[in-house]
N, C-alpha and C positions, 0 to 999 in steps of 0.2 A: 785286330778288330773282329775278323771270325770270330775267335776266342771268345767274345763278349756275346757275338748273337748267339752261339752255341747256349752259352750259359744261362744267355736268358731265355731260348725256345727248351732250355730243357727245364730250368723254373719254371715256363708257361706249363708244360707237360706234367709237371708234379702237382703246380696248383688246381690246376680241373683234377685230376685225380682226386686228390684232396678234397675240395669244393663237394665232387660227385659221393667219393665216401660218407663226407661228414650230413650231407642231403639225403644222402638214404638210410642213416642211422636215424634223424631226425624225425623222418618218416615212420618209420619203422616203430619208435621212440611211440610219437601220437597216435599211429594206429592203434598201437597196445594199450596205449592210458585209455584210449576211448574204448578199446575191450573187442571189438573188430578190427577185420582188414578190411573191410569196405571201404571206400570213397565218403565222406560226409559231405550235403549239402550246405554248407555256412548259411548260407544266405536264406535259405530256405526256412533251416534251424533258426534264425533270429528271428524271421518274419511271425514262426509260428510262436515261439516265445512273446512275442510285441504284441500279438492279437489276445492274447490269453488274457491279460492284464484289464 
């Protein structure tokens, strides 16, 4: 029964790893499409798109 939790606390410990990797690649990913490393306001960005129309 150790045996088992071992295996799954060390699956927990691989999957965040994993998770955190695959999140800052994705980041990293969009920053660069949008051509900055800034922060982008979404929200802000749509509002002023909406108002434009």
């Amino acid at each position: 029964m150790t045996g088992l939790l071992i295996g799954v606390a060390v699956w927990m410990v691989c999957a965040a790893v994993v998770a955190t990797t695959l999140g800052r690649v994705a980041r990293r990913g969009d920053s660069e499409e949008l051509g900055s490393t800034l922060d982008w306001d979404v929200d802000a960005l749509d509002q002023a798109v909406h108002h434009e129309n």
